[in-house]
N, C-alpha and C positions, 0 to 999 in steps of 0.2 A: 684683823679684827678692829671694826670702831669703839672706840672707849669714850663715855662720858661719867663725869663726876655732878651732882647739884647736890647744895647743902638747905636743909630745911628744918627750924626749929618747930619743938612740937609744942603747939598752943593747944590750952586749956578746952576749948571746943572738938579736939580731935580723942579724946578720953573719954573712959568710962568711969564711972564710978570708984574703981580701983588706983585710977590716975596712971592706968597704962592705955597705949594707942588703940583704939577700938578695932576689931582684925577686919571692915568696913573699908577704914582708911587708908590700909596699904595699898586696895587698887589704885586708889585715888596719888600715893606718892608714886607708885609707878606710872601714872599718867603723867606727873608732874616729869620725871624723868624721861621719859618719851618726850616728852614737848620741849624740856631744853634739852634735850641731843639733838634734836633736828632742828632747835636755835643756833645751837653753837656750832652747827653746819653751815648756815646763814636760810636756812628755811624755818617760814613758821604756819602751824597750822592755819592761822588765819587768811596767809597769804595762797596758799592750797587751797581754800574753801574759796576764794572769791575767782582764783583761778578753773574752778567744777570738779575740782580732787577732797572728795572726803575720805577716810576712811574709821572703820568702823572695827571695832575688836570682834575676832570669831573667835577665840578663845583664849583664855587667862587658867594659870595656876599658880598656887602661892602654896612655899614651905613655911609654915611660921616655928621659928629656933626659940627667938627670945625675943619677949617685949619691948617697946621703946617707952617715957616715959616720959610726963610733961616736964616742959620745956627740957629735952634732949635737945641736941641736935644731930640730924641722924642724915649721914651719906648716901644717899642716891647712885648706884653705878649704875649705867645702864649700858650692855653691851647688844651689836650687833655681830653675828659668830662667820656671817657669809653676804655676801650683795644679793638682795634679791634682786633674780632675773625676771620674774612677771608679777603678779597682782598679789603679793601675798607677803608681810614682812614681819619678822618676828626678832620682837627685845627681851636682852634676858635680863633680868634686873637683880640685883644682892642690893641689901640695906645693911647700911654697918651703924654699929651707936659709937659714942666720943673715945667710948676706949679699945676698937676697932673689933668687936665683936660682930658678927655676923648676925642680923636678925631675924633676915627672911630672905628665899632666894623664888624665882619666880620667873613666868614668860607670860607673854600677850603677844598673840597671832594677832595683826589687823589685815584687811583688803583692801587696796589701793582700788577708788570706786569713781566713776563719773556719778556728779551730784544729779545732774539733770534725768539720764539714764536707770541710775541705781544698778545698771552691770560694773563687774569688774575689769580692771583699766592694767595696764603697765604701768608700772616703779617710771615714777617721770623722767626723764633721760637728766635731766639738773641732778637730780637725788643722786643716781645710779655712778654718774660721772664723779660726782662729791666722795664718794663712797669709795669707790676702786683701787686709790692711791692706796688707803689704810688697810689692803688685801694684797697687796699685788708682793709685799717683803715675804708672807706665807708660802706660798707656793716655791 
């Protein structure tokens, strides 16, 4: 299984009127965790999109347990549970707050996509390779 940590304080813009995290924002931190796991991989979306690899989420679900609440700082895991083998990758994410509470646990399917195309593509062999080591103690 690949494991990533990112840590994010929660600024006054991300709240509702109660001064908890608006439940809007949580896709937005699991996007933030999706984007550095596959930083701390040594890939970055950016460098995928100029390369003609987009992808796109086909689907998200979110549990919401408990709130987070301005300026928290609230943990990011973001796991991967298996390699994807073709067009299709999916992260599962847990948010924790400072005193390790669980706040919300969740998945986002996205589609490894040729930009120019808009079909779907293979898991790029860099990714796949990247990935393997952190699988292969499982079995």
């Amino acid at each position: 299984m690949y494991r990533s940590e990112t840590k994010v304080r929660v600024h006054y813009a991300l709240t509702d009127q109660m001064g908890v995290v608006y439940h809007g924002r949580y896709a937005e931190f699991m996007e933030i965790g999706r984007v550095e796991s596959l930083r701390q991989l040594g890939f970055t979306y950016k460098d995928m999109e100029e390369e003609g690899i987009i992808m796109p989420v086909t689907e998200m679900q979110i549990r919401f347990l408990r709130p987070a609440r301005y300026d928290d700082v609230v943990t990011i895991v973001t796991t991967l549970r298996e390699v994807p083998h073709n067009h299709k990758i999916t992260f599962y994410t847990e948010i924790f707050n400072e005193q390790g509470q669980l706040l919300i646990t969740g998945h986002a399917s996205l589609y490894f996509m040729d930009r120019k195309t808009m079909t779907r593509m293979n898991i790029p062999k860099a990714i796949e390779e990247k990935l393997i080591p952190y699988f292969k103690e499982e079995k």
